[in-house]
N, C-alpha and C positions, 0 to 999 in steps of 0.2 A: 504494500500500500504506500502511496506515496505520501513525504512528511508533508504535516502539518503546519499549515502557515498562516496563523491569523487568528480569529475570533469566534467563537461557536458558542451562542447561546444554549443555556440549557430551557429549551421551551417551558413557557407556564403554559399551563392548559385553562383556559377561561370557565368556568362554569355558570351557568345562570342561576339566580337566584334561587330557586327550587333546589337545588345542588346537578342538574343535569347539564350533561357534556355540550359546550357552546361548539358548535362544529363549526360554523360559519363564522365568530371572531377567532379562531383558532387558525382557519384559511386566510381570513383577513392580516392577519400578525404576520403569516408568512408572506405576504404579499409584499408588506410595507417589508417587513427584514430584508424580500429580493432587492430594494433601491440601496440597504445600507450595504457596509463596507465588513463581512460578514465570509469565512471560510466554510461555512456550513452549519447544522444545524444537529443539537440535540434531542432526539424524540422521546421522551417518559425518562427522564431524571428524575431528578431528585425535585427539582425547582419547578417540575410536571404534575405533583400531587403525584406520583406515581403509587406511592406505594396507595391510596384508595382509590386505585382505577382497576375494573374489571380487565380479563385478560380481553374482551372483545374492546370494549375501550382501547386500550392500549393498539392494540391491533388497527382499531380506523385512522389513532392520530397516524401512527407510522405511514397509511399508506395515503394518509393525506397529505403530508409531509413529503411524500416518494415525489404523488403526484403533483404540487404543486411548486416544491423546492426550485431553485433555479439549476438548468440542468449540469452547471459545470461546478455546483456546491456539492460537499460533501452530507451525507443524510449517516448520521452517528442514531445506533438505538441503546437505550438502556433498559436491557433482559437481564439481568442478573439478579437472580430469587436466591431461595433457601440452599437449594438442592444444587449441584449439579446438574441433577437427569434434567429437572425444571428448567433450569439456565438453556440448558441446551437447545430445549424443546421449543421454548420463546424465542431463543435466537435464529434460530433456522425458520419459525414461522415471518421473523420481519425479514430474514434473507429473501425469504420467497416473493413477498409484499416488495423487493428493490432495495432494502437499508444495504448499504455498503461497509460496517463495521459495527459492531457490537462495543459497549459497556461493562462492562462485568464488575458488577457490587460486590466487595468482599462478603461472605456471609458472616453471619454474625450474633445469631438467634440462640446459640450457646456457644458466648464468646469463650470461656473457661478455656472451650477444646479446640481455639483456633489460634495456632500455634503456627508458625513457618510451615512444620510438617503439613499440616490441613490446609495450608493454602496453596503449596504446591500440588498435591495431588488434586486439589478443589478446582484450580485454574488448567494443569494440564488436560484433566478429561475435557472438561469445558472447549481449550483450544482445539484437541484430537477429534473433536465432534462436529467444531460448528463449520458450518459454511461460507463463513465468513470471517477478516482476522477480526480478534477481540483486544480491548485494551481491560486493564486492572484498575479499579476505581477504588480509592482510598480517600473516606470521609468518615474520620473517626468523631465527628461529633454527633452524627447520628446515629455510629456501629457500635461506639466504644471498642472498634479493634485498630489496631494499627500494624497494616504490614511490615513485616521485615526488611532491612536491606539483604538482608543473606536469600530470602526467598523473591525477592526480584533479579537478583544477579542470578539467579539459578530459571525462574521464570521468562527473564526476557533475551536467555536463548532460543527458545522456544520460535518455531518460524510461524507460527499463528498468532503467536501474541506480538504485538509486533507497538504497544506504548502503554501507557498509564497516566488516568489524571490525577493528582493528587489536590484534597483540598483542603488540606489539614494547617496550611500557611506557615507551614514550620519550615523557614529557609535553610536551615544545617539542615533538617531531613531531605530535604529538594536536593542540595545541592549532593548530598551520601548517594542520594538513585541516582545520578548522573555519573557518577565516580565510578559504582558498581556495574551499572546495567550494561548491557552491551553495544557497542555503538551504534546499530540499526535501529534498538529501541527506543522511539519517542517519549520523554518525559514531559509532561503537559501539569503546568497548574490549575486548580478548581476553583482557586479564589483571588480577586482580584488586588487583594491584598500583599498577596508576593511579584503580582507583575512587575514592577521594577526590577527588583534581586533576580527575576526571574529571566527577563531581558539581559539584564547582565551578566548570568548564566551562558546564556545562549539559547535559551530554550525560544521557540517560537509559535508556542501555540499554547491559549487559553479558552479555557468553560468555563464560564463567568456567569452567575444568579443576571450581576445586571449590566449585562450583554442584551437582557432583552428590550432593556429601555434608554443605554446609553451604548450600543454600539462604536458609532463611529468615535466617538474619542476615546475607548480603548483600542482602536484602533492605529485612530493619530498617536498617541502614546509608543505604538510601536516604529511606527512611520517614523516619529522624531528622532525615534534614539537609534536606528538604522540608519538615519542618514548623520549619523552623529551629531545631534543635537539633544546630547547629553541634559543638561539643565532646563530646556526647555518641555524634553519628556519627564522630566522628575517633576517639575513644575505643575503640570496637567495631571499626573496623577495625584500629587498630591492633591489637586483641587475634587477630585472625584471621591476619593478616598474618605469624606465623612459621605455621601450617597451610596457606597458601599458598607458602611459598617451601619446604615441606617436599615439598612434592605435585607443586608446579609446574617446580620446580627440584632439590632435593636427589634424591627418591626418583623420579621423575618417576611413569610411569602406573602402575609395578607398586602404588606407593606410592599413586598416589591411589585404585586398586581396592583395595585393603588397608583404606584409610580408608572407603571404602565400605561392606565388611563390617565394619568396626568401630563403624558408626554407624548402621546398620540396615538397608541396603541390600543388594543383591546386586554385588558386586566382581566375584568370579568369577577367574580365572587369564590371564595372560595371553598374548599370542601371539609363541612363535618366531620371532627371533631372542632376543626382550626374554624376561626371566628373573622371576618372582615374587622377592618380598624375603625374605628371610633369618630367623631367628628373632630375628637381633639389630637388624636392619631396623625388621621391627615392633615391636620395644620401643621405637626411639626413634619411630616417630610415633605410637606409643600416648602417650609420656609427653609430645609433643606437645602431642597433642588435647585429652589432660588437663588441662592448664594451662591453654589455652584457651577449651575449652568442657565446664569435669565437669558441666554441669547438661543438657546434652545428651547426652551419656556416659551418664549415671546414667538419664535420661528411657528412653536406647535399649536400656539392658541391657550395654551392651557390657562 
């Protein structure tokens, strides 16, 4: 698979009020993403409500996603369940729907007994299986596991696994998988919080919460500091950087859907148990985004 270069939202999935699946602002979001500045596209992550979407759910966003993606983005699915057999089974059904790489959630549901040993053997069936290459998804703050470096330097020989996103924003850990892993294996961050460190890595590709509603200046962000314009890409991050920890941490998804419709997109509501945000919620990530970005504010209407 060829590296990854650039920005890849991990799609929210809009719900309507009722709590049922917005299929048409779902279509509409990728619409608007086709104009931004965008390497392709995350289907049922984390930032997807994934884990309370039926597996038929899952399965329409994917091939709405196939179908309406732009044709030279990349379409990323995240099938990574409990099991292996399950992993497998979800991944080869979006293979067949057109995804061109798989996700794979560390499992985690009895963390006790997930060890280096268990993730190697978890991840190899997994790659020996699918139909497509699969990357390692490392977010210990909703697994409470954290992969090894010894089980990725042994993992990312593997000619199916072929990268990993990590979103644990732990820059010595980022930078230990890069040291380890093998040189074909793409190391990808998940949070937008290490892109800098992460730029000056080298690494060049992120899955970013909010990718879905500030695209293009994580993008610029890269652009800058590619063309050696050092200071002026620390600069724009820094200024992103409380909209990140407002979305990504503070308000979490209700919050980042919110910012969504606030910036031109379709948010939508979100799914039971999780609660939409408050009227005083959305004041403070409005006056947020304000501060951050009023020239895209003002651009979207909001």
């Amino acid at each position: 698979m060829q590296k990854i270069h650039g920005i890849i939202p991990p799609m929210i999935s809009p719900f309507k009020p009722n709590g049922d699946l917005d299929s048409a602002a779902f279509v509409s979001n990728i619409e608007k993403w086709n104009k931004d500045q965008l390497a392709g596209y995350l289907v049922i992550g984390s930032n997807s409500e994934t884990a309370y979407l039926s597996e038929d759910e899952k399965l329409e966003l994917v091939k709405l996603t196939v179908e309406h993606a732009k044709k030279d983005r990349l379409v990323m699915v995240g099938s990574g369940l409990e099991s292996a057999r399950e992993s497998i089974k979800l991944t080869n059904k979006c293979a067949k729907l057109g995804a061109h790489c798989a996700l794979v959630l560390t499992p985690f549901y009895y963390s006790p007994a997930m060890d280096s040993k268990a993730m190697i053997r978890f991840f190899t069936e997994v790659a020996n299986n699918s139909d497509i290459p699969i990357l390692i998804y490392n977010v210990s703050k909703f697994t409470n596991v954290n992969i090894g470096a010894d089980a990725i330097a042994e993992l990312s020989q593997h000619k199916n696994i072929v990268g990993m996103k990590d979103s644990n924003g732990d820059v010595p850990q980022l930078a230990t998988f890069l040291r380890v892993a093998h040189p074909s294996f793409q190391v990808m961050t998940g949070t937008y919080s290490a892109w800098y460190p992460a730029l000056a890595m080298g690494i060049t590709g992120i899955i970013s919460a909010i990718a879905n509603c500030c695209p293009n200046e994580i993008a610029q962000t890269q652009q800058l500091y590619e063309a050696g314009k050092h200071n002026e890409a620390f600069e724009l991050y820094q200024r992103i950087f409380p909209v990140n920890t407002a979305l990504t941490g503070t308000f979490g998804i209700a919050g980042l859907k919110y910012a969504c419709d606030y910036l031109g997109y379709k948010g939508g509501s979100v799914r039971n148990p999780l609660a939409d945000l408050i009227e005083e919620q959305k004041e403070k990530v409005r006056a947020i985004i304000d501060k951050a970005l009023p020239a895209k504010v003002q651009s979207e209407g909001a």
